[in-house]
N, C-alpha and C positions, 0 to 999 in steps of 0.2 A: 164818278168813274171817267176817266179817258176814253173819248171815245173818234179818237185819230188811230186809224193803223197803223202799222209798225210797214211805209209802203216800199219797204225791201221785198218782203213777199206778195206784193203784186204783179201781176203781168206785166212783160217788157212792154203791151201792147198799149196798156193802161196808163203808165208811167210816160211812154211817149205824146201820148194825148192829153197830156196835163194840162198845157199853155194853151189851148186851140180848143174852140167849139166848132167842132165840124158836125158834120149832118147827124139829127138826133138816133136817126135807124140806121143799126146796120143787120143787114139778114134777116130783117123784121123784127129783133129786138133793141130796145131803147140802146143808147149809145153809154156803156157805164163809164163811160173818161167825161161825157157833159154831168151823169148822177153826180159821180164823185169830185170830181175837177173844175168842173164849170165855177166860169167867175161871174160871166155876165147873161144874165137868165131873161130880160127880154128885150125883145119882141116874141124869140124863136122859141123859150124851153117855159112859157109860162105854168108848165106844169109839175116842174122842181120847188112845189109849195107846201108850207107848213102852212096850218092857218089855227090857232088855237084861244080860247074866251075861259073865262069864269063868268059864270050866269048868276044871279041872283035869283035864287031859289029852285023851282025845279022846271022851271022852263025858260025858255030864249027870248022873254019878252025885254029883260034889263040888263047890261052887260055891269058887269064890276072891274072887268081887264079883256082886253083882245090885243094879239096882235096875231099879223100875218108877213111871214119871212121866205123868201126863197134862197135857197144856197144847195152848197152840197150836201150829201145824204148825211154823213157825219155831223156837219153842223147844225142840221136838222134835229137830227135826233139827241142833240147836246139840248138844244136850246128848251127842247118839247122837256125834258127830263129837268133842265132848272123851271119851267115853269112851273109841273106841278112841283119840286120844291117848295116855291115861293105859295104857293094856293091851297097845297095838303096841309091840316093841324097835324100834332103831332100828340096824340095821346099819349099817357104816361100815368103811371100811378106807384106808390112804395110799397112795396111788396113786404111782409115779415120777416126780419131777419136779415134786410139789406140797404145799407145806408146808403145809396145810391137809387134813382125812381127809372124804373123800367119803360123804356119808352116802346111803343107797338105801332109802327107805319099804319097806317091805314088799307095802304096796298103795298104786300111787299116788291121794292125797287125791283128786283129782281126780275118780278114778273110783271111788274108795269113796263121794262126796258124791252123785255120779248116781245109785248105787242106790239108796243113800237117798231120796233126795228120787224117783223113782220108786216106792220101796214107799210111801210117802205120797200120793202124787198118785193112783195105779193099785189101791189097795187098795178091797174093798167096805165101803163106810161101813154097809152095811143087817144086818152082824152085830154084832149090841151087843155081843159079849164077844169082837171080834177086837181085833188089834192090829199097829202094827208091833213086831217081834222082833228083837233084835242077839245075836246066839250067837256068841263067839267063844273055841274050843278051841285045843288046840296044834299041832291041823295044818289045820286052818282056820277062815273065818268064813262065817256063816252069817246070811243078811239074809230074813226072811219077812214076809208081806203075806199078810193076811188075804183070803181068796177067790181065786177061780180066776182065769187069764188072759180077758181082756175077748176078747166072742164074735170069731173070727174071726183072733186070734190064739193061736201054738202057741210051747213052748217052744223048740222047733227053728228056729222061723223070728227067734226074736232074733239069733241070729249073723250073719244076712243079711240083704238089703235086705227090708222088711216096711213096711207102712202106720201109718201113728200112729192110734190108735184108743183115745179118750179116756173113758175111764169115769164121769169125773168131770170136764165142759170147765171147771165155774167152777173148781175148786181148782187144775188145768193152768193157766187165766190167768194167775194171780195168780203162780204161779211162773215162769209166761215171761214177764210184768210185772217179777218182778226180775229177773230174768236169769240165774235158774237153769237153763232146760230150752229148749231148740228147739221145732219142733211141725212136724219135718220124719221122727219115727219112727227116728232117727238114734242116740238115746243111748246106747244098748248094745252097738251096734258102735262108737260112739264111745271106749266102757269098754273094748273090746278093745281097740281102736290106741291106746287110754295104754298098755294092760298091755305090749301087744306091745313100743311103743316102751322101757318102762322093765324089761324083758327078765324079764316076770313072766308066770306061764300067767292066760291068759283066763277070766274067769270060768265056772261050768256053770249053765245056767240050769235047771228041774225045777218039776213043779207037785205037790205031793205033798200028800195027804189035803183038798182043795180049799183051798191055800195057794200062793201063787207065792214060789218060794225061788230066792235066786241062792247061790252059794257059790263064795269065794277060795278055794285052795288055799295055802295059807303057812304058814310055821312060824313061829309064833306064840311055843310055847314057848319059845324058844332064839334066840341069833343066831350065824349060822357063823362061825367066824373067818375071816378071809380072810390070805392066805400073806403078804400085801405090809404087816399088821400086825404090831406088835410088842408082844404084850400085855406087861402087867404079871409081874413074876417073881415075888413073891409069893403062896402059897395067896390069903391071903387077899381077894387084890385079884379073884377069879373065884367070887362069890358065887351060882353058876347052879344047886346038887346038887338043889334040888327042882321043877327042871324051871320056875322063872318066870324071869324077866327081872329084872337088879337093878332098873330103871324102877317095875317091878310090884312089886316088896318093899318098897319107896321107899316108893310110896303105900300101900301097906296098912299098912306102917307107921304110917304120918300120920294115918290115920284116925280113928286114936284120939286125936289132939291134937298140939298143937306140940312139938318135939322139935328140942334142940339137935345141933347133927352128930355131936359125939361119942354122945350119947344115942341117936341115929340109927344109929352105927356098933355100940353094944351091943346093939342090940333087932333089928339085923339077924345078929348072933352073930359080929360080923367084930372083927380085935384089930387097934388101932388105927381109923387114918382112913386108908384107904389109897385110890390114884390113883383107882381107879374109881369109888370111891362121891363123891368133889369131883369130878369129869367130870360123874358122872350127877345129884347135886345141881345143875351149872352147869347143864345141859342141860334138866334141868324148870321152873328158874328160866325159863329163857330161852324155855321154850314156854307159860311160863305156868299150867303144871298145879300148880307151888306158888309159896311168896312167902315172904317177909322177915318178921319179925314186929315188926323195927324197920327200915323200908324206907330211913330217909334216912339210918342208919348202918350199912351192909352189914358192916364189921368191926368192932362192937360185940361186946365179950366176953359178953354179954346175947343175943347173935343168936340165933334161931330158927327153924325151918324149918315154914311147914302149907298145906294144901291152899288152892287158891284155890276158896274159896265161889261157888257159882251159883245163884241164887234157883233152889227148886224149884216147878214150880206145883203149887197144893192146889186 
């Protein structure tokens, strides 16, 4: 998804403040021309932070990926939404009667994009070393916002009808300006009826050590086989024994630089190239978390495979 507004419909006042980090508060709310605009984030604005890991198993004792970014809110929330790309599997199974396999997110995008962009709109800008948090383990993820629920609301009353109550109305503009958020108090029951509808439990929503945390329930680790597939006969094509996802090995693999498939198929310990690692190579291709290293000749004996680059802000 694009996630740059369209910044015609923004404020004259917004649009002025583009080039310029002036004072973080104004009227006692955070400054949205530094959320949105800001280039350069410290000394002064260290709490324009993204900070998000893949954990190895179900607790924070092993990292498998971290990183930590600050920029503007958009960029933020681009980047938080390619990570879990690159970290969620992606179940699938073939269904009777359809020559194409049905794939089922884990969590649908939809409603993983609202918490997001919720823990960014609704977090206290007035703790310089908060941030928003993407924690995600092998049996769930975990989305945190810096400070407590805004006065007058309770973590219990997200599941039901509840008042919108804006912590921060310029940074809520601007994202109901794009057209990411309503301003009817709606968005979290909204998260539910995706889950409900794509047959996923509902998020828990929790305020713990003055932080507002939502958390998926999903297995993250793993993907189930479903009865109506027909895996691969091969060992080696079921590359799963340490609990990641081939998707996840894929890229960590690549991390370290381009690498030809076969090369890919050594450094993943697998003998040959077998079906599922050309599936899972097509498949990142196709969401764009890697790419070509000679794009206008895809079957070049020279092919390569690496991570598709995203400017990081500094």
């Amino acid at each position: 998804m694009q996630c740059t507004p369209n910044t015609d419909l923004l404020t004259d006042d917004l649009k002025k403040a583009r080039s310029s980090n002036q004072s973080f508060w104004l009227m006692g709310q955070p400054d949205a021309a530094v959320v949105f605009f800001g280039k350069t984030f410290m000394p002064d604005y260290p709490q324009c932070e993204l900070r998000m890991a893949r954990f190895r198993g179900v607790d924070k004792t092993e990292f498998l990926d971290q990183r930590q970014i600050r920029g503007p809110a958009f960029k933020l929330l681009e980047e938080a939404e390619l990570f879990c790309q690159r970290h969620f599997p992606l179940p699938g199974r073939i269904e009777p009667g359809k020559l194409q396999r049905v794939d089922r997110p884990l969590i649908p995008p939809d409603a993983m994009r609202e918490i997001l962009v919720n823990a960014l709109i609704h977090r206290d800008y007035t703790i310089a070393g908060g941030a928003v948090s993407l924690a995600i383990f092998d049996d769930r993820v975990e989305v945190w916002s810096a400070g407590r629920y805004p006065t007058g609301i309770t973590a219990e009353m997200l599941t039901r009808a509840h008042p919108s109550v804006q912590r921060n109305p310029l940074i809520a503009e601007v994202f109901y300006r794009a057209g990411l958020i309503e301003k009817w108090g709606r968005g979290t029951n909204r998260v539910a009826e995706m889950c409900k509808a794509a047959g996923v439990a509902p998020p828990e929503f929790a305020e713990i050590g003055g932080a507002a945390v939502v958390t998926f329930r999903a297995n993250v680790g793993q993907t189930h086989p479903q009865p109506e597939s027909r895996p691969e006969s091969r060992p080696e094509s079921r590359p799963e024994s340490d609990g990641r996802s081939l998707e996840s090995r894929v890229v960590a693999a690549l991390e370290g630089g381009a690498l030809a498939r076969s090369e890919l198929s050594r450094a993943l310990g697998l003998k040959g190239v077998p079906g599922q690692l050309k599936k899972t190579v097509s498949a990142l291709l196709a969401r764009r978390i890697i790419e070509y290293t000679v794009p206008e000749k895809p079957g070049s004996r020279l092919q390569k495979y690496r991570l598709v680059k995203s400017a990081t802000p500094r």
